[in-house]
N, CA, C and O of each residue as an XYZ file, in Angstrom:
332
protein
N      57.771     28.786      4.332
C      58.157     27.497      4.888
C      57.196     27.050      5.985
O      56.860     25.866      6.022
N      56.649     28.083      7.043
C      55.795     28.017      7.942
C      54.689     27.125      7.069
O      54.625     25.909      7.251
N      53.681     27.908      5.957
C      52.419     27.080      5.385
C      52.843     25.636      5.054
O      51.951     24.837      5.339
N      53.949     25.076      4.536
C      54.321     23.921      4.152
C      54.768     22.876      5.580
O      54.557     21.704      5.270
N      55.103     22.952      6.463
C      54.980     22.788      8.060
C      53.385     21.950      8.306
O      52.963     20.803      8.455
N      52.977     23.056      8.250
C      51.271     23.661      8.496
C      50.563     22.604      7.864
O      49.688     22.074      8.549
N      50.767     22.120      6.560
C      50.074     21.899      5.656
C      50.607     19.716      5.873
O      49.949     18.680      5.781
N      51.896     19.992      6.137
C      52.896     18.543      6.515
C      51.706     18.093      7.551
O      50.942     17.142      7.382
N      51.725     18.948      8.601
C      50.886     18.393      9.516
C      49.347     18.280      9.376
O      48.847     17.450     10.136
N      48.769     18.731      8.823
C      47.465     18.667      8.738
C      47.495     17.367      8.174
O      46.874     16.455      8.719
N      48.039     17.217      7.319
C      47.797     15.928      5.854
C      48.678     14.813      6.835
O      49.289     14.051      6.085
N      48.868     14.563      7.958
C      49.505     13.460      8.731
C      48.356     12.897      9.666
O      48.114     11.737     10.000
N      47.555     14.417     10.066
C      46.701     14.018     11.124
C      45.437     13.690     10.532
O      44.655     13.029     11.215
N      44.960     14.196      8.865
C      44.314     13.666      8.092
C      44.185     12.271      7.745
O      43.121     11.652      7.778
N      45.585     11.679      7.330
C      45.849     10.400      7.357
C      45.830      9.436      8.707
O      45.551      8.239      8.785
N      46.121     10.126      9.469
C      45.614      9.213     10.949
C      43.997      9.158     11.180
O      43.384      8.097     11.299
N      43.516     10.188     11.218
C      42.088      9.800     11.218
C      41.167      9.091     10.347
O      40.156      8.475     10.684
N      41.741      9.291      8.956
C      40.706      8.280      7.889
C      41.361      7.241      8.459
O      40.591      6.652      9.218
N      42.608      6.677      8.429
C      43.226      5.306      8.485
C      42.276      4.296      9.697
O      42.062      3.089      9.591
N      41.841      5.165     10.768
C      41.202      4.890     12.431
C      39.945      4.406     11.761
O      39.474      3.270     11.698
N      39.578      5.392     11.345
C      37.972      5.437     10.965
C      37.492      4.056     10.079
O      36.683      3.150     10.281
N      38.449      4.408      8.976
C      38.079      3.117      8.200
C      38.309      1.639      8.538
O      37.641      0.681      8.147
N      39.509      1.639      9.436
C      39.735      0.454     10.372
C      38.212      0.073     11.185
O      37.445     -0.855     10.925
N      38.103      0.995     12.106
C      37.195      1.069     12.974
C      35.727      0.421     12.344
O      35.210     -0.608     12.778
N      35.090      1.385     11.052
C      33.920      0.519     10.236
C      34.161     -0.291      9.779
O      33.244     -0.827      9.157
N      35.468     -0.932      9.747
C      35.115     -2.389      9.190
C      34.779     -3.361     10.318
O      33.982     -4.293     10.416
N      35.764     -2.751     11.213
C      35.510     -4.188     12.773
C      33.849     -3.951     13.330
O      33.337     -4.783     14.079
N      33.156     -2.815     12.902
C      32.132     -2.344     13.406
C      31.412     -3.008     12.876
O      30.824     -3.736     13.675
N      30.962     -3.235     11.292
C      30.950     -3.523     10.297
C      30.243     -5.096     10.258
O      29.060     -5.432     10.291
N      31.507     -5.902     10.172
C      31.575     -7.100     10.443
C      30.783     -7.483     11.572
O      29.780     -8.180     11.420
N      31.203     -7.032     12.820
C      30.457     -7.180     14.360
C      29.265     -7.281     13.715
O      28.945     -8.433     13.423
N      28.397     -6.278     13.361
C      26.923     -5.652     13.095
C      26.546     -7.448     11.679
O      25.507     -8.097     11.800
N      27.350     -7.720     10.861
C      26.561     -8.551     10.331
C      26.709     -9.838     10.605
O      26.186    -10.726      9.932
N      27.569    -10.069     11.803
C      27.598    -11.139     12.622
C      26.356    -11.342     13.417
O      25.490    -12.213     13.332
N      26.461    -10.510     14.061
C      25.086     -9.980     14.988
C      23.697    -10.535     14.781
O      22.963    -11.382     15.290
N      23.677     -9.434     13.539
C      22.033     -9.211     12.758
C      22.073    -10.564     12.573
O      21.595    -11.215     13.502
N      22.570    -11.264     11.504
C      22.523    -12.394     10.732
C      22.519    -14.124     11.404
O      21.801    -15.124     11.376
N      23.878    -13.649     12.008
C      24.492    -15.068     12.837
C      25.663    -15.461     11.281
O      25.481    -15.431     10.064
N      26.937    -15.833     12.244
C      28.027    -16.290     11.441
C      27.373    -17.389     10.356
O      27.634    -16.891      9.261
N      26.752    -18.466     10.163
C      26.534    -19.166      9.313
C      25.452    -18.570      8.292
O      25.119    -19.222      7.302
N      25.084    -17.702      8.483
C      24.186    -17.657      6.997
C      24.483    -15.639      6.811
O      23.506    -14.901      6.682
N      25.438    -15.265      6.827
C      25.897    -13.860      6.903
C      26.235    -13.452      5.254
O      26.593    -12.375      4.775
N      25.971    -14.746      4.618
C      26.284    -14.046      2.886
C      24.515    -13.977      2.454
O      24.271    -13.549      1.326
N      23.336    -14.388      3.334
C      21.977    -14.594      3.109
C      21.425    -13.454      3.748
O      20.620    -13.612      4.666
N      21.717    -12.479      3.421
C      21.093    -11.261      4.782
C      19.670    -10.801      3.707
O      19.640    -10.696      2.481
N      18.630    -10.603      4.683
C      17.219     -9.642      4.565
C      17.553     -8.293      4.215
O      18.709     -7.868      4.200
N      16.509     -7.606      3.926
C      16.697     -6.468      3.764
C      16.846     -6.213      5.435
O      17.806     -5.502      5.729
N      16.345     -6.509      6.122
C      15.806     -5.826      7.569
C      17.379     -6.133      8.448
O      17.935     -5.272      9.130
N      17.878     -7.474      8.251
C      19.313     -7.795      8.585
C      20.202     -6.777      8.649
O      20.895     -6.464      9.617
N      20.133     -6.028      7.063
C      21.172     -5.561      6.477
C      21.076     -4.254      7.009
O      22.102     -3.610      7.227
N      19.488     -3.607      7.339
C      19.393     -2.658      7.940
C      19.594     -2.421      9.737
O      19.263     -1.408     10.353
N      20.045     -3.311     10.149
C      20.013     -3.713     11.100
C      21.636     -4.203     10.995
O      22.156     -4.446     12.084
N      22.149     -4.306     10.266
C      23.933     -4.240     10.521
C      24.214     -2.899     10.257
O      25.148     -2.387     10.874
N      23.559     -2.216      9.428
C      23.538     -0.551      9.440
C      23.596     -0.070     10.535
O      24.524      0.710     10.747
N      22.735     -0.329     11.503
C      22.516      0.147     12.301
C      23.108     -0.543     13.643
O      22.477     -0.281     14.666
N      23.901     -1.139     13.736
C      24.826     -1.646     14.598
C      26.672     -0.764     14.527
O      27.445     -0.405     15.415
N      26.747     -0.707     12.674
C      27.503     -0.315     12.777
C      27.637      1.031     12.869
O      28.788      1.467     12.891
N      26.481      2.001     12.945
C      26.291      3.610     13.330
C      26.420      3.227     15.031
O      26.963      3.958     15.860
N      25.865      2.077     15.276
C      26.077      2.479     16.767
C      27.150      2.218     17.047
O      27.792      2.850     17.886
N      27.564      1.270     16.432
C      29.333      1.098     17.720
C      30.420      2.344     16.659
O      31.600      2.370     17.010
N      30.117      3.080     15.727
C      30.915      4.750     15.391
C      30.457      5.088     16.762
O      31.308      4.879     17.626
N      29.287      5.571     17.185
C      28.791      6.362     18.267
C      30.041      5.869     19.597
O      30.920      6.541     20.135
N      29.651      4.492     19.777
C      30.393      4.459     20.919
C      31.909      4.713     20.819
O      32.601      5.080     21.768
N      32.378      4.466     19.494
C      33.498      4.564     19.674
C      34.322      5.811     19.796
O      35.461      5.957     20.239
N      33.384      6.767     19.242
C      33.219      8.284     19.320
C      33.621      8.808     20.746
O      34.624      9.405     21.138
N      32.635      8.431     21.298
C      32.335      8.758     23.284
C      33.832      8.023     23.616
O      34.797      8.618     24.095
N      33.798      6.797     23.300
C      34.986      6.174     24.037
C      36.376      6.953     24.220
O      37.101      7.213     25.180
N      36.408      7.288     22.349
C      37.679      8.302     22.453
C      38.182      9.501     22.919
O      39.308      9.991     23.004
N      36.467     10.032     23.349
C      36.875     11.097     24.652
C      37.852     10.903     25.259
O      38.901     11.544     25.191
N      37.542      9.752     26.093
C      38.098      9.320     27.143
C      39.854      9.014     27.062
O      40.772      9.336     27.816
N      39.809      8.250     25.793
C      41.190      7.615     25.577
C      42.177      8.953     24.820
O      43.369      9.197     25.011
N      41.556      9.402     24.254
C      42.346     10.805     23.595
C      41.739     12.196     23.666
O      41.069     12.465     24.663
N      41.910     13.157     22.665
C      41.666     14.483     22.871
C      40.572     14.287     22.833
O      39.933     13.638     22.005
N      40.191     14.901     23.848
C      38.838     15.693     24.213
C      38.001     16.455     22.678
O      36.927     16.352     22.085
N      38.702     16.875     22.616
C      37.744     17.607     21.470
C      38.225     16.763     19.660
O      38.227     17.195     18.507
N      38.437     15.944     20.050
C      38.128     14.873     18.658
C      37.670     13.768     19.236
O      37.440     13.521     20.420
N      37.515     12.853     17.850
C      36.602     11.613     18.495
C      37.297     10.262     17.735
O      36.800      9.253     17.234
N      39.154     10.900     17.951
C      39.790     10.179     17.238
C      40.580      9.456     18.598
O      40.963     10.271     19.438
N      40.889      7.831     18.921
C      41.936      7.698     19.689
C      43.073      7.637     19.278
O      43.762      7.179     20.189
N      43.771      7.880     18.256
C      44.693      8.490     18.012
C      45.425      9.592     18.577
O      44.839     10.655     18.785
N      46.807      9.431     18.884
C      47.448     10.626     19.267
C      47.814     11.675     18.078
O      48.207     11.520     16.921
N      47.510     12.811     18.877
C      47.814     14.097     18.346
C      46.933     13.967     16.944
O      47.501     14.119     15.863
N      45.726     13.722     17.013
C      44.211     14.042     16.187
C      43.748     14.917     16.841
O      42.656     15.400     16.541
């Protein structure tokens, strides 16, 4: 009964963290091809744009990473409770 407990919880705190994460790259996401592009021509992106919303949205994971130090456990990089 203990492993099934064990196993309840893992697969809860599993589901809290993809749910964060994938939330998180999309608002990241979006931001980054707002950014690169500019709202009016964001369906016309460059290659260099697109690499460059890539790379907006690796950076704000990063920050949001560090941030969640702060806001939650220390040793995840989830702000989620009890991740």
């Amino acid at each position: 009964m203990s492993n099934l407990t064990t196993l309840g919880k893992t697969a809860q705190t599993y589901t809290k963290d993809l749910g964060e994460r994938v939330v998180w790259t999309f608002l990241t996401a979006s931001a980054g091809v707002a950014l690169a592009s500019g709202p009016a021509d964001m369906f016309h992106l460059s290659f260099w744009q697109g690499v460059g919303t890539a790379g907006i949205a690796a950076a704000g994971s990063l920050l949001k990473g560090l941030a969640a130090r702060i806001v939650g456990d220390k040793n995840s990089a989830s702000t989620a409770p009890g991740v």
